[in-house]
N, C-alpha and C positions, 0 to 999 in steps of 0.2 A: 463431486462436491457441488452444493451448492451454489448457484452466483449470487454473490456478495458483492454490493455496491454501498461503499463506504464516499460520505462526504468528508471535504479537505479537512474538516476542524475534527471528525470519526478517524481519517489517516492522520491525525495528529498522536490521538489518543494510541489508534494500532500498534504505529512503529513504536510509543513508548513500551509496550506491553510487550510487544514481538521480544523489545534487546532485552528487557529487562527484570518479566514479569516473573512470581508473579508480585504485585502493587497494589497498594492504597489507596483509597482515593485520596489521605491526605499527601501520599507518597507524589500521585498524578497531579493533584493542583499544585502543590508544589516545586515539579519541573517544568509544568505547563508558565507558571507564574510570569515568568520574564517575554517569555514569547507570546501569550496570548491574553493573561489576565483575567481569566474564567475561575470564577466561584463555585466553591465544592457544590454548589446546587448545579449548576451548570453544566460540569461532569457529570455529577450522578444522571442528569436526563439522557444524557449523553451515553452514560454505561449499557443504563436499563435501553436505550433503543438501541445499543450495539449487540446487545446479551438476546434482546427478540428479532434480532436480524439473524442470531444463530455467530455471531463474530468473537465473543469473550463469551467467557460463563466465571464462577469467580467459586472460592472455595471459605467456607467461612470458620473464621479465626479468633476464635469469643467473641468482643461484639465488634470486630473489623471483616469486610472484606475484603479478600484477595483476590484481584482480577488478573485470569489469566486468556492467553488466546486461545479460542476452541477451533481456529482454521489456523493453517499454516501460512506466511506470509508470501511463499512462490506462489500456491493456488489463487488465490487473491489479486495479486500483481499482474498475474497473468491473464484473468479473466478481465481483472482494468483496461488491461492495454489492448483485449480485443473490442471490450467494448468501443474505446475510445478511437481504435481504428476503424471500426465500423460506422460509427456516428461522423465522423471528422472527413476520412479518406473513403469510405466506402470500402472499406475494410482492403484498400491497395496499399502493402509496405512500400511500393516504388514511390506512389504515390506521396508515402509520407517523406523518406528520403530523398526525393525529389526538390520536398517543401522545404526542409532543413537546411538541402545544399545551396539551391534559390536564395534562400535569406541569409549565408555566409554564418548556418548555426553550426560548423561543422569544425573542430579543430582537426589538427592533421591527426593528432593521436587519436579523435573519433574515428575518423577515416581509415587511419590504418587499421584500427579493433573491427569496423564491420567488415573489412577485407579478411581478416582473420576468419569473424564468421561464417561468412559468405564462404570462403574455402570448405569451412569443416561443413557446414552443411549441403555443397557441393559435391563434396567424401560421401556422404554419407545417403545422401539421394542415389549416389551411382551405384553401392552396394544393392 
């Protein structure tokens, strides 16, 4: 897959499309409304640079578009978060967990979930 690098107001747009496509643009301005306040001009720029990044492609519906996602939201997610660990940590997970635990970002129930992890992927290394 290709890497797709979506900005925060592009992952706004994504996850509406990902739960719920496919969507409108009067459908998008209008759940975007309360949280961000963007004009159907403002999405449409918005589409058309996600649709040439290869992120949406849209299906047409007389004179509407329907925008749907043409990448899956795991592929995406996960290219995020190596980018963002490579830029940030130097691509060291200790590293980032490290930083989390330092700054008391960690609830117990985070804690016990990456213990969880950390097991299964423990499992499954020793295979």
């Amino acid at each position: 897959m290709a890497n797709i690098n979506l900005s925060d107001g592009e992952w706004k747009l994504m996850s509406l499309i990902w739960e719920g496509s496919p969507l409108t643009v009067t459908q998008l301005v209008r759940l975007l409304s309360d949280d961000t306040g963007w004009s159907k001009a403002t999405v449409l720029v918005m589409l058309r640079r996600m649709e040439q990044k290869g992120a949406v492609r849209f299906e047409q519906d007389g004179k509407s578009k329907r925008y749907l996602p043409a990448v899956p939201k795991e592929g995406v997610a996960a290219a995020e978060t190596e980018s963002f660990l490579q830029k940030v940590y130097g691509g060291s997970v200790g590293l980032l967990v490290s930083s989390m635990a330092s700054q008391k970002a960690l609830s117990r129930q985070d804690i016990d979930e990456l213990y969880k992890i950390l097991k299964k992927a423990e499992k499954e290394a020793g295979q």
